[in-house]
C-alpha positions in Angstrom: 85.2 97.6 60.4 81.9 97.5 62.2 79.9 94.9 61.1 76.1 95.7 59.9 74.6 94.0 63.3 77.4 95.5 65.5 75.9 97.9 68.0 77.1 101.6 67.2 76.6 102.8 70.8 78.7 100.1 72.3 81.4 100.5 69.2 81.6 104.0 70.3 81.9 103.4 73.8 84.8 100.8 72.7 86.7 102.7 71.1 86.5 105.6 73.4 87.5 103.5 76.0 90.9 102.7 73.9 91.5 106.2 72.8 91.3 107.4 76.5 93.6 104.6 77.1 95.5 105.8 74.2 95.8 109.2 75.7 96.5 108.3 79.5 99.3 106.3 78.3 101.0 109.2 76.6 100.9 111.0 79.8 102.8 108.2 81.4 105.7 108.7 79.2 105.8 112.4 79.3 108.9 114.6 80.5 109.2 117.0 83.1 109.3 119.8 80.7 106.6 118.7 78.3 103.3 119.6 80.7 104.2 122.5 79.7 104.7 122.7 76.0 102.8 125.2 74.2 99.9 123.1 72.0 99.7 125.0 68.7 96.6 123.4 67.6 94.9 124.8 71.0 96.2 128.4 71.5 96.7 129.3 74.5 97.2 125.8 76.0 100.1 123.5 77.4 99.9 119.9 77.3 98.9 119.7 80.9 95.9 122.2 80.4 94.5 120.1 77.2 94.8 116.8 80.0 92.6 118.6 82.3 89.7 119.3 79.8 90.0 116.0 78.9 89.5 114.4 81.8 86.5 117.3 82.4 85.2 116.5 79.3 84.4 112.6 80.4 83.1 114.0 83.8 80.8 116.3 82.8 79.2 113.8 80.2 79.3 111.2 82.9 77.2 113.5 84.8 74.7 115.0 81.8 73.8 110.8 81.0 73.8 109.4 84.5 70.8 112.9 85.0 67.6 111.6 85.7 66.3 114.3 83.7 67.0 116.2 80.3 68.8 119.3 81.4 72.3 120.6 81.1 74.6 119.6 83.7 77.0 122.8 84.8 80.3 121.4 84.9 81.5 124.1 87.7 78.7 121.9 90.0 81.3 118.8 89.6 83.7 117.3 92.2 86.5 116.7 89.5 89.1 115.8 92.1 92.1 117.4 89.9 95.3 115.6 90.5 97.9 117.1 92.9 101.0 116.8 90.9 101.7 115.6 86.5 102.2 111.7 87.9 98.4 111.4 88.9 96.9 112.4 85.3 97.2 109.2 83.5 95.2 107.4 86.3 92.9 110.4 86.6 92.0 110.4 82.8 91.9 106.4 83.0 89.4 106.8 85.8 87.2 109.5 84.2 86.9 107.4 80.8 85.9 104.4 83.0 83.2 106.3 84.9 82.5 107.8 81.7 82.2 104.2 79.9 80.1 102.5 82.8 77.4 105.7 83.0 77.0 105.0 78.9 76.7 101.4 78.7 74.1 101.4 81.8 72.5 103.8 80.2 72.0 102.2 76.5 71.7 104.0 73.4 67.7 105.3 73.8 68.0 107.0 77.1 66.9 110.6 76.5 69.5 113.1 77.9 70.6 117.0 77.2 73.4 117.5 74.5 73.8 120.7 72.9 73.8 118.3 69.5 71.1 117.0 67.4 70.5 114.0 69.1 69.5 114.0 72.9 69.9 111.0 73.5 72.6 109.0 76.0 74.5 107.9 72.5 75.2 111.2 71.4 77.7 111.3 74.1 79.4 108.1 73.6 80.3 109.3 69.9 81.4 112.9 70.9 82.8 111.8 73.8 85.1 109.5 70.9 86.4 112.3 69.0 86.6 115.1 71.4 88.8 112.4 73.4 91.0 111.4 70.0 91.4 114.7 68.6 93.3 116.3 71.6 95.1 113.7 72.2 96.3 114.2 68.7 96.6 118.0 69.7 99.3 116.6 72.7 100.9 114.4 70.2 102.1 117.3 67.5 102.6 119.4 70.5 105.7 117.4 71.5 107.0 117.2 67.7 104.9 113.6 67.0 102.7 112.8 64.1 99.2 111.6 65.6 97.9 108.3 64.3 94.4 106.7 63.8 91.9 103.8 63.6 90.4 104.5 60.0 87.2 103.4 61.2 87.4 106.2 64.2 88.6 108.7 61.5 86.0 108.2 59.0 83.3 107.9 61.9 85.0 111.3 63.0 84.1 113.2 60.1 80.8 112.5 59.7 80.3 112.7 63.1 81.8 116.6 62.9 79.4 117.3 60.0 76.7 116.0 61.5 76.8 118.0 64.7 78.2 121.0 63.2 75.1 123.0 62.3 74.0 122.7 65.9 77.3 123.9 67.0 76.3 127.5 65.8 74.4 127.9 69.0 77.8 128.7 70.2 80.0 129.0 67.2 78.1 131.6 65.1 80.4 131.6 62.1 79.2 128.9 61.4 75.9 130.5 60.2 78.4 131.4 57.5 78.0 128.2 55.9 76.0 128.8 53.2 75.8 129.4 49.5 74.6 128.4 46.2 75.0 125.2 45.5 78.4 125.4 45.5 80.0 121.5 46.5 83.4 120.8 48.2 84.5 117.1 47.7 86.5 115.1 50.5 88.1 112.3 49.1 90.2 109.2 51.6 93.4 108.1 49.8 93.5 104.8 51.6 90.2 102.5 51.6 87.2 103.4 53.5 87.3 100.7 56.7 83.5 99.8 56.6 83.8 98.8 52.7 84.3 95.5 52.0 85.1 96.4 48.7 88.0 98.7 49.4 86.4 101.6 48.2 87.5 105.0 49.1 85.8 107.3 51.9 84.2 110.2 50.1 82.2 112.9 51.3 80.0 116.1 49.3 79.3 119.0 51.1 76.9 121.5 49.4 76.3 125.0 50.4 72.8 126.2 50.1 71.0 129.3 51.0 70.0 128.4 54.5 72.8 126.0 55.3 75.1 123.2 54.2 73.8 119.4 53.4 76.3 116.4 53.3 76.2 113.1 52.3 78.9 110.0 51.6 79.4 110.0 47.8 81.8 110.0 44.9 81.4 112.9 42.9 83.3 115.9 41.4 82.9 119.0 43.6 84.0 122.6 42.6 86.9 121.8 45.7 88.5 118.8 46.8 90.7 117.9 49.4 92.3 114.9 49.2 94.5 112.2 51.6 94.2 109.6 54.0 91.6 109.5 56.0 93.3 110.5 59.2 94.6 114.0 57.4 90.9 114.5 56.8 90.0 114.2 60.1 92.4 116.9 60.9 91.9 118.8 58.5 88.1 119.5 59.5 89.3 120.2 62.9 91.4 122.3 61.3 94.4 120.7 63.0 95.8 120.8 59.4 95.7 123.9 57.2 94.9 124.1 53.5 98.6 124.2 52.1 100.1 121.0 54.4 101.6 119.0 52.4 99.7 115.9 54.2 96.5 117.0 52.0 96.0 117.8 48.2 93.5 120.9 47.5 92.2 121.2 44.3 89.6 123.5 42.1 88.0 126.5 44.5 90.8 127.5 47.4 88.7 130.3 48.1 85.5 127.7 48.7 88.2 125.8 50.9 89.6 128.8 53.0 85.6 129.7 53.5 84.9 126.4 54.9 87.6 126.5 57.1 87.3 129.6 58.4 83.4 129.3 59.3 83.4 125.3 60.1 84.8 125.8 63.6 83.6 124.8 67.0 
């Protein structure tokens, strides 16, 4: 739980730091034959191919925040020193995160840097840097047959980190535009308690279409959809890492709402 005085840029650079960890150590363990597994949540990828973006991933935002300017960083200008065989991944991802970690925490929170999100500022990074980090290493984890788990407090942070930045991510992702409607709500609702409530209240979320976009905010309330399950299922199921009809999630009301938001959320 992050406590009300807790700093949210250096949370997110903690637990970034553990989920790379997370990751790196799965590499450690892998098989000869498991680099190259197919990864079904990433089409088109093996397990060794989702390792390399991730450990490009922490680069190129190592890069962008350590700029003395505001402009896009091209990753293709990087030195990313790709390991010469599977065994030197795990240190190469450990070392990335770590650059990665020191260029955000010398930077602080306020330090005004590109993203392609809504906020250009050196924190953006640290958060997205979290997820994109957690969720393929979730992607390596179903691809050898495993069910991923998480933090609660990274999963809930996850989602409304992905609806946060989603609108900007039509820049790239024009389906997105898609998301619009009138009025019409789709509920998220967390199974297990929400991990910054005290209480042990659920996590809830209300999406609402509207003519030129889609709003969001934390709330209980009846939407014309829900989906419903722990937190972590959530997660992937905005990521689309799980599909309407798993049986880790419940879907109720409007499926048609549902299968519209998953088709056009996507980044």
């Amino acid at each position: 739980m992050m406590s009300e005085t807790a700093n949210p840029h250096l949370v997110h650079t903690d637990r970034f730091t553990a989920e790379a960890e997370r990751v790196a150590t799965l590499l450690d363990g892998l098989g000869t034959d498991d680099w190259t597994r197919p990864v079904p949540t990433c089409p088109g990828w093996t397990v060794r191919k989702v390792a390399r973006h991730i450990g490009t991933a922490h680069r190129w935002a190592a890069a962008i925040v350590r700029s003395p300017g505001s402009e896009a960083v091209n990753p293709r200008s990087l030195d990313l020193g790709f390991p010469e065989s599977n065994a030197g991944y795990s240190d190469w991802i450990r070392a990335g995160a770590a650059e990665l970690a020191h260029a955000v925490r010398e930077a602080g929170p306020d330090k005004p840097v590109w993203s392609w999100g809504p906020d250009q500022h050196a924190r953006f990074w640290a958060r997205r840097m979290l997820h994109e980090t957690t969720m393929h290493g979730a992607d390596m984890i179903m691809a050898l047959g495993r069910t991923p788990e998480f933090d609660p407090a990274v999963a809930a942070d996850g989602i409304d980190e992905f609806l946060t930045v989603l609108p900007s991510a039509a820049a790239f992702s024009p389906k997105i535009r898609a998301l619009t409607g009138d009025g019409e709500t789709l509920h998220l609702h967390a199974t297990d308690a929400d991990p910054a409530s005290a209480a042990g209240e659920r996590a809830e979320w209300l999406i609402t279409l509207e003519p030129n976009g889609f709003r969001w905010r934390r709330a209980h309330a009846k939407g014309a959809a829900a989906v419903r399950g722990p937190v972590g299922e959530l997660y992937l199921f905005l990521w689309r890492r799980r599909s309407p009809g798993a049986q880790e999630i419940e879907v109720l009301g409007d499926h048609v709402l549902v299968d519209h938001w998953v088709t056009n959320a996507t980044f």
